[in-house]
N, C-alpha and C positions, 0 to 999 in steps of 0.2 A: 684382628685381621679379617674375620670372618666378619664382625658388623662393618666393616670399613666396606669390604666386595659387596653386601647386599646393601649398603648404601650405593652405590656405583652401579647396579643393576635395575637400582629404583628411580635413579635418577636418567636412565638411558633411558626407562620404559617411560619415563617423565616427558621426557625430550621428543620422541613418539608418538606419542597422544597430541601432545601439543602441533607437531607438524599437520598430523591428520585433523585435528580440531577445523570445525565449521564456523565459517563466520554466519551470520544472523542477518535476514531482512526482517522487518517488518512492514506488515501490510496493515495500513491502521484505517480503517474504513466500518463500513454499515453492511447492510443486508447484500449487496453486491459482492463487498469481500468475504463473508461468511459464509456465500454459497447458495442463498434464497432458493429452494424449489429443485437442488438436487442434491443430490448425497455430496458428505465432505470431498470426497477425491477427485471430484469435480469441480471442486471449486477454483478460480482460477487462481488462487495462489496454489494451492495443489499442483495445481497441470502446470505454473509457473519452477515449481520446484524440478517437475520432471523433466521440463525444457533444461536446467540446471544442469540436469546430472548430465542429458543426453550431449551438452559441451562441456564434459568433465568440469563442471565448475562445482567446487565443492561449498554451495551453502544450503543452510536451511534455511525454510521461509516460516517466519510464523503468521498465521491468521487471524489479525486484529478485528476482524471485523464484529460487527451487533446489529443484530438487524433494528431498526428505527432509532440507529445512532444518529445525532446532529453535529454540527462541527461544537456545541457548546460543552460538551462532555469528551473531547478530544485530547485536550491538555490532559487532566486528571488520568484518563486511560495509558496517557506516552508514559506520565510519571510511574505506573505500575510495570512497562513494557521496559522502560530503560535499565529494569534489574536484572534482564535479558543480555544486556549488554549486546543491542542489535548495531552492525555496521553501516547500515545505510535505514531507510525507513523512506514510503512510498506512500504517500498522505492523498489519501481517496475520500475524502472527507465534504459533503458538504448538497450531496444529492437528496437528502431530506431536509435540508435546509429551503433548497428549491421547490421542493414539495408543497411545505408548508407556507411557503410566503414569506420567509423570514425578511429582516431589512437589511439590505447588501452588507451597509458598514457593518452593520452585529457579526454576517459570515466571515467577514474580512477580516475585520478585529481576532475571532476566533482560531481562525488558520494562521495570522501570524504568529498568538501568540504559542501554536503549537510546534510551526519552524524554527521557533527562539527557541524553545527547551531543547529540540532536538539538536541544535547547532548548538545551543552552549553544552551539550552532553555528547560533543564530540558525533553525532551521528550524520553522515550524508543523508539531505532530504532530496528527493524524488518526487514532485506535486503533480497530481493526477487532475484534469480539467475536466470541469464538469457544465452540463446544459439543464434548462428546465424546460419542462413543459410551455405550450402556449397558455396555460390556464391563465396566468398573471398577465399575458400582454408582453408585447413585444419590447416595451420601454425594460419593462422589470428584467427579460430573459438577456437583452443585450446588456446591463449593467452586471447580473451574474457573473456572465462567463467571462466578462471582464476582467473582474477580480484577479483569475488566477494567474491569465500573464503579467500583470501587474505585480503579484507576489512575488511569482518567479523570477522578476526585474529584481524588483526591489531585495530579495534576500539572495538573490543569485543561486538559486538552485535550476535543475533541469527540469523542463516542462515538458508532461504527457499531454498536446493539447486539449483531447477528450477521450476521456478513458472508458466510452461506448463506443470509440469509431469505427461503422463498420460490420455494429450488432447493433444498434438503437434503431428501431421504427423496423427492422426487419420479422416478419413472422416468427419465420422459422427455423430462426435463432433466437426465440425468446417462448418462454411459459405463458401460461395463456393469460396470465394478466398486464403483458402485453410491455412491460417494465421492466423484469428480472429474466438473465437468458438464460436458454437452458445452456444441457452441456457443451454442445457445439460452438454457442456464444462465448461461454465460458473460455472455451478453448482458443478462440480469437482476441479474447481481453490477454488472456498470460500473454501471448505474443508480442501485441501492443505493449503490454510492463517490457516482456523481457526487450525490446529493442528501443523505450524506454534508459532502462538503466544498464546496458550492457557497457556503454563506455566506461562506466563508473565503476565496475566490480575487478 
């Protein structure tokens, strides 16, 4: 009788946990997701999280990002993130890619094949759009940022059209290397996420 009730008491407090459990975003990005140039609590999945709580929405966000991540190292990283068991996943991926010169179809190639793992692992993608510099020329910037409505077409997830909008080319909303924002930026990118994926949660 007695293992039988603390069976019954384990299983309530079972039941409880479970209610209050977090579901999981991930933010799978670079140097912009991880916060480049200010403290972690700034970073904007951080400030993204605190937006969370402040509409009682209960999740965690985790912070995928690396700083001089490129989209080629994307897939391998989801595959470590998915033991996470995250609910949705917000692929910011692809702004060192621009940097470097990569060639469209490589980035392209890349980001799909990381919204396939994600979607066959049961997770909502979220694609965060991204610009490059003038360094490469106009032809090369307009095919970038092509890519990513074209994905978003093509695999039918929700597109953030650029996930600087807002803070890119501004001062005083960026660090002095005139690329990564500070906190203030920062705090303008979670906003853009959160009205991003708020339909979705």
């Amino acid at each position: 009788m007695i293992l039988k009730a603390l069976m019954g008491i384990i299983a309530v407090l079972l039941m409880g946990l479970n209610c209050y459990a977090q579901d999981k975003i991930l933010i799978l990005g670079d140097s912009l997701t991880e916060g480049y140039g200010v403290d972690s609590k700034y970073s904007f999945p951080s400030q993204l999280e605190n937006i969370l709580k402040e509409k009682k929405l209960n999740y965690r966000v985790i912070n995928g990002g690396v700083s001089g991540s490129t989209t080629a190292s994307g897939k391998s990283r989801l595959k470590w993130f998915i033991k996470a068991k995250p609910k949705l996943m917000v692929l910011a991926l692809g702004a060192n890619d621009g940097l470097r010169g990569i060639k469209v179809q490589e980035t392209k190639n890349n980001l799909s094949q990381i919204i396939k793992l994600a979607q066959q692992s049961g997770i909502k993608v979220v694609l965060a759009g991204m610009m490059t510099p003038p360094n490469y020329g106009k032809e090369y910037g307009k095919k970038f940022a092509a890519i990513y409505p074209k994905l978003a077409e093509e695999f039918k997830v929700k597109l953030i059209p650029f996930l600087l909008e807002g803070v890119a080319g501004i001062k005083e909303l960026n660090i002095e290397d005139g690329i990564h924002p500070n906190r203030k930026g920062y705090k303008i990118i979670a906003q853009t996420v959160f009205n991003g994926i708020k339909g979705l949660l």
